[in-house]
N, CA, C and O atoms as CSV, one atom per row, in Angstrom:
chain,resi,resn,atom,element,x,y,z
A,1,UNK,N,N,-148.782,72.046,105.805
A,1,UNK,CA,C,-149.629,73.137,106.183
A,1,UNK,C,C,-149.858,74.031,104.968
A,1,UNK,O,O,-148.957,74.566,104.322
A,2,UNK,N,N,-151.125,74.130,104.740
A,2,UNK,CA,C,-151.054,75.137,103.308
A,2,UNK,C,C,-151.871,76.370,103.763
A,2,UNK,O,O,-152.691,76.355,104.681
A,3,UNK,N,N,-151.536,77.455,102.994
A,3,UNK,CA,C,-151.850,78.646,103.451
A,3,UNK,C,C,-152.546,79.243,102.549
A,3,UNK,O,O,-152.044,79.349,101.430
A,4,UNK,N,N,-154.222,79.924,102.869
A,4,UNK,CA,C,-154.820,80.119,102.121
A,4,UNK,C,C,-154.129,81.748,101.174
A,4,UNK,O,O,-155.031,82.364,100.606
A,5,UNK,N,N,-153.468,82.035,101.104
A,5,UNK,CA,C,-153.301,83.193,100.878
A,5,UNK,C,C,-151.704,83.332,99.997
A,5,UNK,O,O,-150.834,84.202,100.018
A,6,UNK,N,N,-151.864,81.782,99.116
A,6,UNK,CA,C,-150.778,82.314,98.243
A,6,UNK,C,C,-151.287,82.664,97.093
A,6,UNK,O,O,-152.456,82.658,96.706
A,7,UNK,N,N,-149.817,83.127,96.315
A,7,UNK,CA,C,-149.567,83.523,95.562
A,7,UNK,C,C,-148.732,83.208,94.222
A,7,UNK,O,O,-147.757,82.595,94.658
A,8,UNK,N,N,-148.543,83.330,92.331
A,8,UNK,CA,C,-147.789,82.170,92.050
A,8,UNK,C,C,-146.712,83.201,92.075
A,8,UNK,O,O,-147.234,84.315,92.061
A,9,UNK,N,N,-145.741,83.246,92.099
A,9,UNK,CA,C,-144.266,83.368,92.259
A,9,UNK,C,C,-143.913,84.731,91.043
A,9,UNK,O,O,-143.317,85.775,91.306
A,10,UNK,N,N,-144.412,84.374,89.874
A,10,UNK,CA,C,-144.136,85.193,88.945
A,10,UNK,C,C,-144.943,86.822,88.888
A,10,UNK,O,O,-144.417,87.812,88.378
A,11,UNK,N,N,-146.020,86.806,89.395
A,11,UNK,CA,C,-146.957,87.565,90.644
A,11,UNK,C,C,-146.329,88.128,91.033
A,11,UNK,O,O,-146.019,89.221,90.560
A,12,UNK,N,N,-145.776,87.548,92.251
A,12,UNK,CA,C,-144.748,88.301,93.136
A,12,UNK,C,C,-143.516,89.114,92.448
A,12,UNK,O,O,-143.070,90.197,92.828
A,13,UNK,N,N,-143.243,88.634,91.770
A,13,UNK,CA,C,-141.875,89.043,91.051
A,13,UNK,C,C,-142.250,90.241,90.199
A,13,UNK,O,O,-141.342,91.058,90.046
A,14,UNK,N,N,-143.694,90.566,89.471
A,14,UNK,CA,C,-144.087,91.354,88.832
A,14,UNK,C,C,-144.346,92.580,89.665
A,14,UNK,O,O,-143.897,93.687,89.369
A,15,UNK,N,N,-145.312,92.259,91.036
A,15,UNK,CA,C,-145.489,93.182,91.938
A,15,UNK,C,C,-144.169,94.128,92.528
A,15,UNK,O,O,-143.994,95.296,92.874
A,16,UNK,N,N,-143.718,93.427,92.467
A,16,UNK,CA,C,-141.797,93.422,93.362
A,16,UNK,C,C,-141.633,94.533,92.210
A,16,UNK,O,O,-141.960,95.674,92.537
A,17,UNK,N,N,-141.312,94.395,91.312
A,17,UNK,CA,C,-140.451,94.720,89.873
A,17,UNK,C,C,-141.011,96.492,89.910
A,17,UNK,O,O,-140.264,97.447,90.125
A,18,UNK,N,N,-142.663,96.576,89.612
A,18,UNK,CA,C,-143.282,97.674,89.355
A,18,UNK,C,C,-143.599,98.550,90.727
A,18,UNK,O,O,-143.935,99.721,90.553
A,19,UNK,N,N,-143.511,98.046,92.081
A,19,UNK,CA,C,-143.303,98.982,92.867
A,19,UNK,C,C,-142.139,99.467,93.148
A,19,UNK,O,O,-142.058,100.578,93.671
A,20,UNK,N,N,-140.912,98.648,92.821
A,20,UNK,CA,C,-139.832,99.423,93.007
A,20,UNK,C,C,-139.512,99.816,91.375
A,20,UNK,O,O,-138.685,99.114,90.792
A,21,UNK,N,N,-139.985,100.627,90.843
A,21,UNK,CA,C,-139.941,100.675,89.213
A,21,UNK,C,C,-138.701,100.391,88.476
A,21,UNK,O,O,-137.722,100.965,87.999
A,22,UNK,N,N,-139.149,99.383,88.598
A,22,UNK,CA,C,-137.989,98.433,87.702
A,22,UNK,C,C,-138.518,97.791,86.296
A,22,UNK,O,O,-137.830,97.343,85.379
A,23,UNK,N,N,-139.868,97.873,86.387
A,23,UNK,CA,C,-140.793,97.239,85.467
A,23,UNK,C,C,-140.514,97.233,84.357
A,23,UNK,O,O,-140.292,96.180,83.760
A,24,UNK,N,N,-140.438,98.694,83.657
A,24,UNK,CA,C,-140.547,99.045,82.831
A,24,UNK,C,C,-138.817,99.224,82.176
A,24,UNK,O,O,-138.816,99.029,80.961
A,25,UNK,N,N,-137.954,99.422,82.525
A,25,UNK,CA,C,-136.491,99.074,82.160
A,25,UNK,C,C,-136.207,98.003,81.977
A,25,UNK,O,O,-135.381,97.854,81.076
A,26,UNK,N,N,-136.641,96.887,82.600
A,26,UNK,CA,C,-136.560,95.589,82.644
A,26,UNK,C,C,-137.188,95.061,81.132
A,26,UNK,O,O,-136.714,94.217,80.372
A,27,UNK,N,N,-138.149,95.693,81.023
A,27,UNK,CA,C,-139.118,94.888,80.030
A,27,UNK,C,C,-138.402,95.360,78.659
A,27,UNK,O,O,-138.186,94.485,77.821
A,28,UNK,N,N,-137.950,96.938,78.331
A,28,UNK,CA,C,-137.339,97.486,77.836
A,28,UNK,C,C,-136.311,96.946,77.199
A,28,UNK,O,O,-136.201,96.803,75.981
A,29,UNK,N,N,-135.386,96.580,78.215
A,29,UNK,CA,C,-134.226,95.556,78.094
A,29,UNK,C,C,-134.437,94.322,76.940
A,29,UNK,O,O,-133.972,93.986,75.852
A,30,UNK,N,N,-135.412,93.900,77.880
A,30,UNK,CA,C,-135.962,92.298,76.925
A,30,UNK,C,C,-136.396,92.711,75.771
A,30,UNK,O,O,-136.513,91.874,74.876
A,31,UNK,N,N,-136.701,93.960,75.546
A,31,UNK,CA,C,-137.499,94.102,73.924
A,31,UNK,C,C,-135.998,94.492,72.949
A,31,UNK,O,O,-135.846,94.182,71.768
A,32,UNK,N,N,-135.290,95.022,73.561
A,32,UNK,CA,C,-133.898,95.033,72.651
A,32,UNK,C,C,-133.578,93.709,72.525
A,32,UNK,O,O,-133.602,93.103,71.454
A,33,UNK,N,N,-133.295,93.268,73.522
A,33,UNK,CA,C,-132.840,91.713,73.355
A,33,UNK,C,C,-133.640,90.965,72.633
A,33,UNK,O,O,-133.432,89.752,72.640
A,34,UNK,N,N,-134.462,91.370,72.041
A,34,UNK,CA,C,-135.659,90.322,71.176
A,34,UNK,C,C,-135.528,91.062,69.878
A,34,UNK,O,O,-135.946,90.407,68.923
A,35,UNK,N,N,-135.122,92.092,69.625
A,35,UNK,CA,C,-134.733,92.137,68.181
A,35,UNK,C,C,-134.201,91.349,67.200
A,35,UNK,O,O,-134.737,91.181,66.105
A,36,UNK,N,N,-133.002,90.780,67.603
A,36,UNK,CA,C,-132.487,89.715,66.534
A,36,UNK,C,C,-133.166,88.349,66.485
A,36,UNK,O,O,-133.130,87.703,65.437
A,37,UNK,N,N,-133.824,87.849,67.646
A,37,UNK,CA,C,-134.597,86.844,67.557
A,37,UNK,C,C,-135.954,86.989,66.671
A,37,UNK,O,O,-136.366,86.076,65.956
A,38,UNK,N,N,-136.575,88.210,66.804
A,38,UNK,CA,C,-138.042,88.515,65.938
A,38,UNK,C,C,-137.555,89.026,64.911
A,38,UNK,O,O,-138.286,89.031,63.921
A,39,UNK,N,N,-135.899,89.744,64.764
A,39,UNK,CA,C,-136.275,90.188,62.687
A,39,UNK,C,C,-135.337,89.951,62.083
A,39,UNK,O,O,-134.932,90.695,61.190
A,40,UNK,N,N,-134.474,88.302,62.597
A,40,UNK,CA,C,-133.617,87.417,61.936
A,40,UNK,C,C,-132.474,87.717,62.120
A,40,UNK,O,O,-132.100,88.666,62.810
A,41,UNK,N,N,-131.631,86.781,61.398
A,41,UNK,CA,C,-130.175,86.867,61.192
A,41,UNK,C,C,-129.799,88.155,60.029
A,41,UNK,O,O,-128.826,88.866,60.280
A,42,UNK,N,N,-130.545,88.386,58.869
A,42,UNK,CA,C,-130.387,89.186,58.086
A,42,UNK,C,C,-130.950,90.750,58.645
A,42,UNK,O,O,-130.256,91.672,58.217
A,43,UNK,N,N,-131.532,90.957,59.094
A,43,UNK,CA,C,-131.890,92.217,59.922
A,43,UNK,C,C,-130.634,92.927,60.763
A,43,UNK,O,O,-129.946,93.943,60.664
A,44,UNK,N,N,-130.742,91.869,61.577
A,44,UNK,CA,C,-129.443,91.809,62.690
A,44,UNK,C,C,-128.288,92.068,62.416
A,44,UNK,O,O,-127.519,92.445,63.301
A,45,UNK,N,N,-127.946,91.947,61.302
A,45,UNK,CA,C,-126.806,91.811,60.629
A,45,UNK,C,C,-126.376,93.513,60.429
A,45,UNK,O,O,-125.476,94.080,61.048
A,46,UNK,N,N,-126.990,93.936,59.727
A,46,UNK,CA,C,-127.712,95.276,59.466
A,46,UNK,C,C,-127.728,96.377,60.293
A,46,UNK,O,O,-127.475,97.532,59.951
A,47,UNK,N,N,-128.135,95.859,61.754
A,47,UNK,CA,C,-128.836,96.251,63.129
A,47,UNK,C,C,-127.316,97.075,63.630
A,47,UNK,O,O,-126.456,96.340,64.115
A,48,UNK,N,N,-127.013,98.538,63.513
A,48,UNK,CA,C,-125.975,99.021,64.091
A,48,UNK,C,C,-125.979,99.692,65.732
A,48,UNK,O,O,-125.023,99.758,66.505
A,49,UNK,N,N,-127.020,100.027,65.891
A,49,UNK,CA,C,-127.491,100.579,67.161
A,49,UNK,C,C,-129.173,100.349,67.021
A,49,UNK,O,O,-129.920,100.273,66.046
A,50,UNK,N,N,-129.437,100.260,68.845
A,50,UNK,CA,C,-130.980,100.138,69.046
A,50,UNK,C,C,-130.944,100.500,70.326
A,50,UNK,O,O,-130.410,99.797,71.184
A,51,UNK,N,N,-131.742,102.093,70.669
A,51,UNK,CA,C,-132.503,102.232,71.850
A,51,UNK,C,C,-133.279,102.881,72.158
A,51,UNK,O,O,-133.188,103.972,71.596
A,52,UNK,N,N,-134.429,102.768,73.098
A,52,UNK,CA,C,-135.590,102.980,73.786
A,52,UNK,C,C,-135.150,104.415,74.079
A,52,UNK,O,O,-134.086,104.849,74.519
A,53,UNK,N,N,-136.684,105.243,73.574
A,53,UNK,CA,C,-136.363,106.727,74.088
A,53,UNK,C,C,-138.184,107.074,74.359
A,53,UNK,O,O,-138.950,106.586,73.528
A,54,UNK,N,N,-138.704,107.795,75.362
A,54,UNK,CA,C,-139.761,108.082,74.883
A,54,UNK,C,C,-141.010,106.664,74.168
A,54,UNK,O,O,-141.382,107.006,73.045
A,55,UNK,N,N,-141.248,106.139,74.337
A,55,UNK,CA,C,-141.738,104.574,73.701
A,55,UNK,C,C,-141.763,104.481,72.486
A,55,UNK,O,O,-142.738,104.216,71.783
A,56,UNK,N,N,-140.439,104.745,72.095
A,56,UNK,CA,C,-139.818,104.672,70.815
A,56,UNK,C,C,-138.785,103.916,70.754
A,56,UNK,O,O,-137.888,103.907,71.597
A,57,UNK,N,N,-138.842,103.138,69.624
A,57,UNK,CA,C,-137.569,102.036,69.843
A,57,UNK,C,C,-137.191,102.862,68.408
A,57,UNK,O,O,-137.972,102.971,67.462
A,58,UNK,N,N,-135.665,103.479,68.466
A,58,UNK,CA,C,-134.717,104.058,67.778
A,58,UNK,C,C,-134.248,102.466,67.248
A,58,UNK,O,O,-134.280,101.553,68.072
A,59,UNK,N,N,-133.851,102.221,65.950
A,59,UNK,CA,C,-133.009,101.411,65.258
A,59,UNK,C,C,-131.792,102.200,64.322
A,59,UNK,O,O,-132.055,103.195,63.646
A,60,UNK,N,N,-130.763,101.742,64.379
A,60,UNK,CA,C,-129.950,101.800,63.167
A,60,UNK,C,C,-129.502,100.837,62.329
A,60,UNK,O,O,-128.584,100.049,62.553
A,61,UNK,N,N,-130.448,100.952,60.957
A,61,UNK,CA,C,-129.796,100.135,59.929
A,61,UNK,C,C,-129.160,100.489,58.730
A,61,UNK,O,O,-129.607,101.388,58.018
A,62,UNK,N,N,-127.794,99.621,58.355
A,62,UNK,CA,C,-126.876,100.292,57.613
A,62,UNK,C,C,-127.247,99.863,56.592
A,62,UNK,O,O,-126.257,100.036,55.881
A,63,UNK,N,N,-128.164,99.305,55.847
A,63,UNK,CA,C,-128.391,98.714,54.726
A,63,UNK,C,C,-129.800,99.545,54.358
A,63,UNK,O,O,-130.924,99.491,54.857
A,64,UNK,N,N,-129.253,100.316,53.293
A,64,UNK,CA,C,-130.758,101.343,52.844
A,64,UNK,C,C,-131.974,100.662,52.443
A,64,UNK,O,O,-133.057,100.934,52.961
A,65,UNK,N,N,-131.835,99.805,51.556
A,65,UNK,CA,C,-132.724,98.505,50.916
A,65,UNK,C,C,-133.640,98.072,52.527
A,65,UNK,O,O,-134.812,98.434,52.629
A,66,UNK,N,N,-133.177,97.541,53.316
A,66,UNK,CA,C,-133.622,96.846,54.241
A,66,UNK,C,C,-134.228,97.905,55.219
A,66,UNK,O,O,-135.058,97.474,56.019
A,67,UNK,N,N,-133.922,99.218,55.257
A,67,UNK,CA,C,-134.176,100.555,55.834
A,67,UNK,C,C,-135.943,100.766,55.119
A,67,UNK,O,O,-136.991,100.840,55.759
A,68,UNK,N,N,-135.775,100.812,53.832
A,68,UNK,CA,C,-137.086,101.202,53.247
A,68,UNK,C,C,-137.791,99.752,53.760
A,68,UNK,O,O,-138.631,99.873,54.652
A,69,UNK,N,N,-137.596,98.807,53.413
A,69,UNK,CA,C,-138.704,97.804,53.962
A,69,UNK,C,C,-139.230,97.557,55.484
A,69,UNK,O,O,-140.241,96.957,55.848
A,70,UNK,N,N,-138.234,98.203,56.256
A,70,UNK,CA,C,-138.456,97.783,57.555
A,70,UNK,C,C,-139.671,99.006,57.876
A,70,UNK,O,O,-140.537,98.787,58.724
A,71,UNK,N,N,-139.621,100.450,57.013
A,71,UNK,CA,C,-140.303,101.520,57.470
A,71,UNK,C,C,-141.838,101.627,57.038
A,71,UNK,O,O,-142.763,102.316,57.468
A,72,UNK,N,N,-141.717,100.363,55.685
A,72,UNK,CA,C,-143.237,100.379,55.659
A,72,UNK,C,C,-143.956,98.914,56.585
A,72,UNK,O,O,-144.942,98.291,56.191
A,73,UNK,N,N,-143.325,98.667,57.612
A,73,UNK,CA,C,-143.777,97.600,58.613
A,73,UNK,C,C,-143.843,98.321,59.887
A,73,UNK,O,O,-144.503,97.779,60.774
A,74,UNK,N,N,-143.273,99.454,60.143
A,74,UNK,CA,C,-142.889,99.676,61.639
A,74,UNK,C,C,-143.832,99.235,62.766
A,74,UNK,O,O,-143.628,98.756,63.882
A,75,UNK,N,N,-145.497,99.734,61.734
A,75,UNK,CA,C,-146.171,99.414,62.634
A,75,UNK,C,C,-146.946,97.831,63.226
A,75,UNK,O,O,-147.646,97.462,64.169
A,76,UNK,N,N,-146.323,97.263,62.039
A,76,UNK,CA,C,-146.715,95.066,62.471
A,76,UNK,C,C,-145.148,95.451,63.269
A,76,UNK,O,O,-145.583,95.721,64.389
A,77,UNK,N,N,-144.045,95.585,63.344
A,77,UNK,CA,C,-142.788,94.931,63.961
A,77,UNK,C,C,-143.402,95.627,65.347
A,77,UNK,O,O,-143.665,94.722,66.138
A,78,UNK,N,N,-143.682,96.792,65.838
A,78,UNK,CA,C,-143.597,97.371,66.881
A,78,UNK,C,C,-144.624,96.391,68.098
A,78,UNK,O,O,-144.449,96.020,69.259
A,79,UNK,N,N,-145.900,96.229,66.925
A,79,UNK,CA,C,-146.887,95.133,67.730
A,79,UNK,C,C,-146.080,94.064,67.891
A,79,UNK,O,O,-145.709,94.133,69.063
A,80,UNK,N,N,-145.420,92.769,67.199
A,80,UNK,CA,C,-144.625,92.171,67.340
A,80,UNK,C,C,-144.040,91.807,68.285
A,80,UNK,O,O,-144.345,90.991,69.154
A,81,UNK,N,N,-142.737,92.713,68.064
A,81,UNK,CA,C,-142.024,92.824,69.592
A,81,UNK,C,C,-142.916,92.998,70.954
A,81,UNK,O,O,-142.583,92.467,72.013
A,82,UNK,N,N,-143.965,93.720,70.819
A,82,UNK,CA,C,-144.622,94.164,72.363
A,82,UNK,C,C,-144.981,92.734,72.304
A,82,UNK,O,O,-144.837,92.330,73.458
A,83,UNK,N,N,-145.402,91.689,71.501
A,83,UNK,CA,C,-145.906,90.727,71.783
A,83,UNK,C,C,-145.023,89.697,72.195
A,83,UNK,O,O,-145.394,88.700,72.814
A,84,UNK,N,N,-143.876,89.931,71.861
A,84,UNK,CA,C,-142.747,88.997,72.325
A,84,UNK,C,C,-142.470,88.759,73.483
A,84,UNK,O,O,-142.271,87.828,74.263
A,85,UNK,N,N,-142.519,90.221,73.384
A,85,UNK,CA,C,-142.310,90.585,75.060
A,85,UNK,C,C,-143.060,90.721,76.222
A,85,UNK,O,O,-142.563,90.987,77.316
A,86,UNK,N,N,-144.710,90.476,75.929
A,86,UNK,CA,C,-145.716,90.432,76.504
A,86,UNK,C,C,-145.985,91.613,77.395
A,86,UNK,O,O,-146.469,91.458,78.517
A,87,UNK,N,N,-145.631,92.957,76.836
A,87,UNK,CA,C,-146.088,93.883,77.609
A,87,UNK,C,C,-146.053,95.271,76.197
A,87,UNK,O,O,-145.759,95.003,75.032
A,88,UNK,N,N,-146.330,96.342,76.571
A,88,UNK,CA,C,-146.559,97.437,75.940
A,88,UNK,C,C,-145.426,98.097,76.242
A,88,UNK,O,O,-145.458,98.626,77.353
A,89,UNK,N,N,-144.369,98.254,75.584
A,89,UNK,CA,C,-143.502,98.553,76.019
A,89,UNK,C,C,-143.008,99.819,75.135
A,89,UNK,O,O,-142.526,100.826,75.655
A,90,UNK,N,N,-143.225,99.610,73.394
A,90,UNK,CA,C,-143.189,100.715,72.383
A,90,UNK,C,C,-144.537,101.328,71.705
A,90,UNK,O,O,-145.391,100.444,71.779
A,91,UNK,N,N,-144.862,102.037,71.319
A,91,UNK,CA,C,-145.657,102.717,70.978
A,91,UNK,C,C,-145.260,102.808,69.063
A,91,UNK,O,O,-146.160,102.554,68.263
A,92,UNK,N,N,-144.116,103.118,68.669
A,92,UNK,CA,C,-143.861,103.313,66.841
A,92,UNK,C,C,-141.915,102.702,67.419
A,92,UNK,O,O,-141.322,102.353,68.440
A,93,UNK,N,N,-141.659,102.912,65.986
A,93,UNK,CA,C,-140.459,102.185,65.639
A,93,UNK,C,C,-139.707,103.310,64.831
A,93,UNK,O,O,-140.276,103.614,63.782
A,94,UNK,N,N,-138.474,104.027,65.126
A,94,UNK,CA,C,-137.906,104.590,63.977
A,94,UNK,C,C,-136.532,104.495,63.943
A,94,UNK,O,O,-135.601,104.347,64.734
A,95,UNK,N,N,-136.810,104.697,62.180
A,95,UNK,CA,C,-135.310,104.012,61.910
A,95,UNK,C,C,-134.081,105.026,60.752
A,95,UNK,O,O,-134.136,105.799,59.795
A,96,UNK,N,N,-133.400,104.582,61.350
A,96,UNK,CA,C,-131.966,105.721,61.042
A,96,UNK,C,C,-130.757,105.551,60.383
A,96,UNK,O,O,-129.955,106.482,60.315
């Protein structure tokens, strides 16, 4: 019996997510968690603290060298990550 009135699953799960606002913490989540995957093992390494404030992704990196290079990118890494993560999740990147 098929029913004209489905839906695919991931749909549902999106709808689900953003009416009970979960959406946006969720996605949040995944964009931390995609840091070391999008800016390597040598970044990561580096990477002392990272969190979401305001659609700002706060970083701490302990390596000054890697501090100045990351600050003249903020704005390709920030697109980046939103793209990783397939949603708009940061707006700029700053780092500490």
């Amino acid at each position: 019996m098929r029913r004209s009135n489905t839906e695919r699953l991931d749909e549902v799960i999106q709808q689900f997510m953003r009416l009970n606002g979960i959406e946006t913490p969720y996605n949040q989540y995944r964009l931390i968690q995609a840091w070391p995957e999008v800016m390597g093992k040598l970044v990561e390494k580096y990477t002392a603290n990272i969190f979401i404030k305001n659609q700002t992704l706060y970083v701490q990196i302990t390596s000054p060298a890697i501090k100045q290079n990351l600050m003249m990118e903020h704005h390709t890494l920030a697109r980046k990550l939103n793209e990783h993560v397939g949603a708009q999740v940061i707006e700029d990147i700053h780092f500490y």
